[in-house]
N, C-alpha and C positions, 0 to 999 in steps of 0.2 A: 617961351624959350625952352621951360621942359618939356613941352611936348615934340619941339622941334628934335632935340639930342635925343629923346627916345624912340622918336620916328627910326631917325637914322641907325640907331643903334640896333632896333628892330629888322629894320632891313639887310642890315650888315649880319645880322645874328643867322636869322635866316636862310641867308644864302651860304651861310659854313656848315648849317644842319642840312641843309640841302645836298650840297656837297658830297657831305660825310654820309648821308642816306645813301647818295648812289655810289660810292665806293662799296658801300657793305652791299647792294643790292650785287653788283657785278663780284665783289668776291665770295659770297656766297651763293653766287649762280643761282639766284632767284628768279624765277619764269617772268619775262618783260609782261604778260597779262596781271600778274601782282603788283609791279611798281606804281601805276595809280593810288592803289590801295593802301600801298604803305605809305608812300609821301605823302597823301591827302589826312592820314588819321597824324602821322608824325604833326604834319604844318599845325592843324586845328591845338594839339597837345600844347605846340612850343605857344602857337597866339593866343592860349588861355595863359600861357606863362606871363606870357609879354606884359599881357592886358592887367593880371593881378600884379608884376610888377610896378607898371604905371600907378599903378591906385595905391597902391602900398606908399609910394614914394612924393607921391600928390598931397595925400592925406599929412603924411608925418611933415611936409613942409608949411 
């Protein structure tokens, strides 16, 4: 069941960092050959987040 609600909440998280990446990629007129590069290092950042959340929250229960 927790991993179910972390799934989701993962994925929801995600898609608002996602979001919010390419608002900042378009207002500060970042060259489109960069946006790979950013979204790809952002994603990997938040899914070490996510993952040490999960574990954090596993363990304490």
């Amino acid at each position: 069941m927790l991993l179910l609600v972390v799934v989701l909440f993962s994925c929801v998280y995600l898609l608002q960092i996602n979001r919010m990446t390419y608002a900042l990629c378009i207002q500060k007129e970042i060259p489109e050959e960069r946006h790979p590069k950013i979204f790809r290092t952002i994603n990997v950042l938040i899914t070490i987040l996510l993952v040490s959340f999960y574990i954090e929250v596993s363990v304490a229960m």
